[in-house]
C-alpha positions as a Markdown table, in Angstrom:
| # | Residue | x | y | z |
|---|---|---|---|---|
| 1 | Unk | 10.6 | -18.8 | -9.6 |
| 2 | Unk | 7.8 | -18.0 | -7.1 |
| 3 | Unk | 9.0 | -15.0 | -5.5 |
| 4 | Unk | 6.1 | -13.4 | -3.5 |
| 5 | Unk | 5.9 | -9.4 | -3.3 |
| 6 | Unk | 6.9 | -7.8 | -0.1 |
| 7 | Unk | 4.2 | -6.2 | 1.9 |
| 8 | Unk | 5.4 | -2.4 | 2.7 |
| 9 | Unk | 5.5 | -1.6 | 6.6 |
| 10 | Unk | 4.1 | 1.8 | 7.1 |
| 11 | Unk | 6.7 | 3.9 | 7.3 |
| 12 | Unk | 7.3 | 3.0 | 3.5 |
| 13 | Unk | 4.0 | 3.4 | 2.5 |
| 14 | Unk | 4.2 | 7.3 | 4.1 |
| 15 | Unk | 7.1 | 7.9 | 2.3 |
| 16 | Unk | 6.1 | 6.4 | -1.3 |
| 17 | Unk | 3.4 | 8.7 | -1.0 |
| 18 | Unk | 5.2 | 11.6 | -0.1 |
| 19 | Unk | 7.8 | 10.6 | -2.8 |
| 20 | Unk | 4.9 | 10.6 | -5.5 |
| 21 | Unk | 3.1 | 14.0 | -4.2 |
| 22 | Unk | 0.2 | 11.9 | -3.1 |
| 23 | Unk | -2.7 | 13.0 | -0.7 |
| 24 | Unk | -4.0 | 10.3 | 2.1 |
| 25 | Unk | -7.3 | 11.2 | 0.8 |
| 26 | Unk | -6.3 | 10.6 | -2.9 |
| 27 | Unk | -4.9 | 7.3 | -2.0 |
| 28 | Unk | -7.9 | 6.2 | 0.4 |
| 29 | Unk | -10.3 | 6.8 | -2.6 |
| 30 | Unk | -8.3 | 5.0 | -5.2 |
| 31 | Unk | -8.1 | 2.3 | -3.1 |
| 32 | Unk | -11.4 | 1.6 | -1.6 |
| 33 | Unk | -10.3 | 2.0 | 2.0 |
| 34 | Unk | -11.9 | 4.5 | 4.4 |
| 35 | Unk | -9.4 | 7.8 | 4.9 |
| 36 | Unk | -9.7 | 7.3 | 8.6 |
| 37 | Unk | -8.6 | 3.6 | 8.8 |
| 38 | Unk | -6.1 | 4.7 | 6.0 |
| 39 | Unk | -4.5 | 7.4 | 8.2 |
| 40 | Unk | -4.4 | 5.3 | 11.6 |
| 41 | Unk | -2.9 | 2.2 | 9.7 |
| 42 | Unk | 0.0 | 4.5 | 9.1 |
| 43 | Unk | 0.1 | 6.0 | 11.8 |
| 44 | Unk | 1.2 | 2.4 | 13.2 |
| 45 | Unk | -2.4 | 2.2 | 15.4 |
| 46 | Unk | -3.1 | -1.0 | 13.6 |
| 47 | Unk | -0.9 | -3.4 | 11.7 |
| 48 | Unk | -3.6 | -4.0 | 9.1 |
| 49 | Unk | -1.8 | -6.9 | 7.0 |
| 50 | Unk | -4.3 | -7.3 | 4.7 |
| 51 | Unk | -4.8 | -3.0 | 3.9 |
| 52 | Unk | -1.5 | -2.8 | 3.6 |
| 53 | Unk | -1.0 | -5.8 | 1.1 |
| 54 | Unk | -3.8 | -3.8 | -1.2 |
| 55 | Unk | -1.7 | -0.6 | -0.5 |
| 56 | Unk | 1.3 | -2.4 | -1.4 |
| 57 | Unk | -0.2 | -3.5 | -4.6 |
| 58 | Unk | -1.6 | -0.3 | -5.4 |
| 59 | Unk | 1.3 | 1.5 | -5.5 |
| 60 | Unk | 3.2 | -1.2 | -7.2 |
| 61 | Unk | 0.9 | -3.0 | -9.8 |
| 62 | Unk | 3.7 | -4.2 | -12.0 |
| 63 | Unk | 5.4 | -6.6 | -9.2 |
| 64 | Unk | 2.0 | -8.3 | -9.5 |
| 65 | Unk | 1.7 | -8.9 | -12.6 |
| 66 | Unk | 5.3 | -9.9 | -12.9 |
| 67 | Unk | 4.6 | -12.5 | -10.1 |
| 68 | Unk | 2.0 | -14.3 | -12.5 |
| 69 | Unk | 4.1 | -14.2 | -15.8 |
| 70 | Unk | 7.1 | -16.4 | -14.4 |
């Protein structure tokens, strides 16, 4: 079964990091995206589909590679 990996709205992606301990910064450099487009995205200025799909599957690698494996 094909079952595609939901992309996190904001407000999810705040609190996963702040669930992990987490800086903004920390997570801008891992992945690749500048801290000040990072912080506006969740801040809700921009919906940012794409940044937040490789946000989403940052934080949750496994759900990716599960997706391939079925």
């Amino acid at each position: 079964m094909d079952v595609k990996q939901k992309v996190m709205e904001a407000h999810e992606i705040r609190a996963e990091l702040a669930r992990r301990k987490w800086s903004k910064r920390r997570f801008a450099d891992e992945t690749g995206i500048s801290y000040q487009y990072l912080v506006q995205i969740l801040n809700g200025y921009f919906k940012a589909t794409r940044m937040r799909t490789i946000m989403t599957q940052h934080l949750f690698p496994e759900n990716q590679s599960n997706e391939h494996n079925q």
